[in-house]
N, CA, C and O of each residue as an XYZ file, in Angstrom:
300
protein
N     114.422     28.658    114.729
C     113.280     29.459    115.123
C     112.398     28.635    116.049
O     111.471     27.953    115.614
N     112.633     28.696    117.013
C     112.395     27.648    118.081
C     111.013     27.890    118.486
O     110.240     28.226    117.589
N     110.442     27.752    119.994
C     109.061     28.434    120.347
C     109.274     29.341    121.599
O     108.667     29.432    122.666
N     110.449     30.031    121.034
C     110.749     30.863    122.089
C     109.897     32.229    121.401
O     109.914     32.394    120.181
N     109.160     33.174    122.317
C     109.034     34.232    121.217
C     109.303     35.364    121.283
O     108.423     36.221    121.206
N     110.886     35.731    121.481
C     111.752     36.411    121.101
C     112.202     36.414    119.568
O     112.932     35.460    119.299
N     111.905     37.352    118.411
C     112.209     37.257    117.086
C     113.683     37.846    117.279
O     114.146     38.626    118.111
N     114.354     37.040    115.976
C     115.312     36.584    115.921
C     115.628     38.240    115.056
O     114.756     39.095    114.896
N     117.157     38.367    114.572
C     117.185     39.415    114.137
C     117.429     38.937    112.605
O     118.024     37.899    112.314
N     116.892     39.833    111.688
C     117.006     39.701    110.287
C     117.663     39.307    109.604
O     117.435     38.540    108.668
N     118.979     39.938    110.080
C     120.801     39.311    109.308
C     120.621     38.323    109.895
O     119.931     37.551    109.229
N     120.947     37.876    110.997
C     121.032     36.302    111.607
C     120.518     35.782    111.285
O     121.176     34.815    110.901
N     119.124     35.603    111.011
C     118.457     34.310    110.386
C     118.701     34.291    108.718
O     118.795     33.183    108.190
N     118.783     35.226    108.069
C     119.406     34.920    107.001
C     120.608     34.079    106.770
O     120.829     33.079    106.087
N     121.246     34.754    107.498
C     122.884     34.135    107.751
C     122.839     32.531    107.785
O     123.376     31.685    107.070
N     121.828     32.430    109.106
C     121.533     30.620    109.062
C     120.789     29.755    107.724
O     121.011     28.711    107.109
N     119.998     30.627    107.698
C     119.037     29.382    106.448
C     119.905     29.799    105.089
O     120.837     30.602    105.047
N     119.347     29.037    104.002
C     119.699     29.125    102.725
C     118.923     29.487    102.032
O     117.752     29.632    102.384
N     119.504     29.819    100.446
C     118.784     30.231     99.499
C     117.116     29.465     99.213
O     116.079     30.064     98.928
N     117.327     27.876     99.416
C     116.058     27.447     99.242
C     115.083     27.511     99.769
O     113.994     27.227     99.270
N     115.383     28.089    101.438
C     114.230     28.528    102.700
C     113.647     29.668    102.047
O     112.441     29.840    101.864
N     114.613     30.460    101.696
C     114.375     31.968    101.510
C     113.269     31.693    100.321
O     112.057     31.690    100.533
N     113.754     31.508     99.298
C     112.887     31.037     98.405
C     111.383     30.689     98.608
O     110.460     31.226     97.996
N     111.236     29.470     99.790
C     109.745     29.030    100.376
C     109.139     29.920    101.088
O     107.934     30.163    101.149
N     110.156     30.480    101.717
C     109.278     31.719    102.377
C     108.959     32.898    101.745
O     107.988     33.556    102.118
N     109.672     33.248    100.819
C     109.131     34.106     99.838
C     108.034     33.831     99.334
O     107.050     34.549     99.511
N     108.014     32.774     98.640
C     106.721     31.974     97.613
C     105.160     32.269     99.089
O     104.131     32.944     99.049
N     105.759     31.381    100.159
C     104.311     31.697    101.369
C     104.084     32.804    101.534
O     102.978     32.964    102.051
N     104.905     34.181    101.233
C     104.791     35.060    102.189
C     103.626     35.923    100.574
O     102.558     36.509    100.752
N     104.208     35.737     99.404
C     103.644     36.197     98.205
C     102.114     35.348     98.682
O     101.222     35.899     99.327
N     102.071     33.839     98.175
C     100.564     33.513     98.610
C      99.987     33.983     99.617
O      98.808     34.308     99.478
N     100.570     34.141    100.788
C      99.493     34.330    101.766
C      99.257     36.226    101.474
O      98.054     36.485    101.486
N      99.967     37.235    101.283
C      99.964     37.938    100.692
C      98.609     38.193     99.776
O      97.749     38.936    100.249
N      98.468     37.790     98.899
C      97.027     37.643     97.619
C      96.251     37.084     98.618
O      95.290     37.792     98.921
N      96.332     36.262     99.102
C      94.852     36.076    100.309
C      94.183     36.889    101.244
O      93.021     36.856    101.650
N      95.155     37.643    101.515
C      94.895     38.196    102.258
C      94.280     39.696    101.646
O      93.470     40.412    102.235
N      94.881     39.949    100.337
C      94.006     40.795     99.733
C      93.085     40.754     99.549
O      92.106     41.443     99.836
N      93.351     39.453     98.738
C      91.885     39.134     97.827
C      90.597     39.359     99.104
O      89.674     40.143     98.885
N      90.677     38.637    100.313
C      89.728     38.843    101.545
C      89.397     39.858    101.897
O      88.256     39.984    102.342
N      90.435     41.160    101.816
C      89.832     42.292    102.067
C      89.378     43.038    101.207
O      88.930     44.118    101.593
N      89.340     42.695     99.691
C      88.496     43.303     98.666
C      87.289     42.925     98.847
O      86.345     43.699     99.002
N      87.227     41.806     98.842
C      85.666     41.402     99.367
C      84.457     41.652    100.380
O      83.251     41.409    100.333
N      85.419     42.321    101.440
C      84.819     42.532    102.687
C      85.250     43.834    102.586
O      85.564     44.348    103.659
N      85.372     44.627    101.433
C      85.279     45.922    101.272
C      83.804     46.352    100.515
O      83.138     47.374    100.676
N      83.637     45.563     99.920
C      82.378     45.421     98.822
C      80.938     44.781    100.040
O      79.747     44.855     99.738
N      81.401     44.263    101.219
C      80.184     43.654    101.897
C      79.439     44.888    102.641
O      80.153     45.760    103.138
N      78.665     44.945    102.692
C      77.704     45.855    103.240
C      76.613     45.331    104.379
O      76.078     44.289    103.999
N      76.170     45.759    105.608
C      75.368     45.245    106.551
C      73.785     44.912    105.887
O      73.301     45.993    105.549
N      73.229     44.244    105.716
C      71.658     44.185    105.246
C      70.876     45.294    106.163
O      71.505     45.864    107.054
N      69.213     45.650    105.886
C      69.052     46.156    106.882
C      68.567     46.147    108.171
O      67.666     45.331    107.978
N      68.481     46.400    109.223
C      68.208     46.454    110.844
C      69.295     45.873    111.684
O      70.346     45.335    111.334
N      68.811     46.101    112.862
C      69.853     45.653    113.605
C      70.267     44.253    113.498
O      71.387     43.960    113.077
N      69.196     43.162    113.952
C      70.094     42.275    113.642
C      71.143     41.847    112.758
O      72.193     41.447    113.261
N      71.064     41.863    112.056
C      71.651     42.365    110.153
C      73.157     43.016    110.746
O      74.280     42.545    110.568
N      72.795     44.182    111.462
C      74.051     44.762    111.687
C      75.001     43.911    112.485
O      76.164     43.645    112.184
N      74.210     43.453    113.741
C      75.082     42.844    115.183
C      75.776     41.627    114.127
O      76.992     41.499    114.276
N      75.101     40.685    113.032
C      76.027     39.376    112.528
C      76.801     39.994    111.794
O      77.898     39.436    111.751
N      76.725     41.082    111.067
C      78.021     41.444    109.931
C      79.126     41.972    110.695
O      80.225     41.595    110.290
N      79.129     42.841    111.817
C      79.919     43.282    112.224
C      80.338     41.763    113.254
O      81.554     41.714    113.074
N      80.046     40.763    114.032
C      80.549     39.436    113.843
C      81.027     39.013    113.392
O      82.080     38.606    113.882
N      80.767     38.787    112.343
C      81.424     38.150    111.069
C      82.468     39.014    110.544
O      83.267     38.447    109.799
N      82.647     40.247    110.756
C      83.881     41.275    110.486
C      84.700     40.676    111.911
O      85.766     40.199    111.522
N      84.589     40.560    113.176
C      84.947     40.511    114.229
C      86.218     39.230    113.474
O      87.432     39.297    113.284
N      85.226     38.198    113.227
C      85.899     36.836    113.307
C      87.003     37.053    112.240
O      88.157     36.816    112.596
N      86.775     37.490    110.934
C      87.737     37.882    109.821
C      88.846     38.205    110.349
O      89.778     37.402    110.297
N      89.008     39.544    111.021
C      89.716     40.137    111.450
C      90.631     39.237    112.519
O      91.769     39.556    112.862
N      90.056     38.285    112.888
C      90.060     37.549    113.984
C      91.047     36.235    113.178
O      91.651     35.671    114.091
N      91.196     35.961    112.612
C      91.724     35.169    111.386
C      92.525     35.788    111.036
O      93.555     35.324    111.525
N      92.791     36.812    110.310
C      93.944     37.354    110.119
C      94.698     37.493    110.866
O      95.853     37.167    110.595
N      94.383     38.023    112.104
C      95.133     38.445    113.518
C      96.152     37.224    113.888
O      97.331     37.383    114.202
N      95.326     35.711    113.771
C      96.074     34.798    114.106
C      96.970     33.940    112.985
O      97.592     32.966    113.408
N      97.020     34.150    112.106
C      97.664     33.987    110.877
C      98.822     34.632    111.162
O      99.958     34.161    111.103
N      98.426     35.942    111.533
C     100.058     37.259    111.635
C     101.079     36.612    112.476
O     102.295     36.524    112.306
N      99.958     35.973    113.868
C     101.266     35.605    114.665
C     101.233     34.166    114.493
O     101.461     33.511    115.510
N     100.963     33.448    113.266
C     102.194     32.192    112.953
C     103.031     32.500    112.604
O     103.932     31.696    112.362
C-alpha cells in the first residue's frame, strides 16, 4: 500500500497480507470506530451559548471537528 493513491482492490489486498494484519486492522478500525462515536455524541449534546459571537466559535469549533475527522478518513 504504497503512496500511490489509487486504492487497491479488496480481494487483492487480502490475498497479500495475513491473518495478523487483518487482525491489527480490525482492532484500529474497531478503536478508531468508538472515537469517533464517542466525539459525535458529544458534539451532539453541545449547543451554541448565546449571541453571535457564541455562535461564529461553536460553529468553528464544529468546522475544525469535522475537520479532524475528514483527515483521519483519508489516512
Amino acid at each position: 500500500m504504497g503512496e500511490s493513491s489509487v486504492a487497491e482492490e479488496p480481494l487483492e489486498l487480502f490475498k497479500r497480507i495475513g491473518p495478523r494484519e487483518i487482525g491489527i486492522l480490525s482492532d484500529y478500525l474497531k478503536l478508531w470506530s468508538c472515537s469517533i462515536e464517542e466525539l459525535l455524541e458529544k458534539l451532539k449534546d453541545m449547543t451554541p451559548d448565546a449571541g453571535m459571537l457564541a455562535e461564529i466559535f461553536y460553529w468553528r469549533d464544529m468546522a475544525r471537528v469535522h475537520d479532524a475527522i475528514s483527515a483521519e478518513l483519508k489516512q
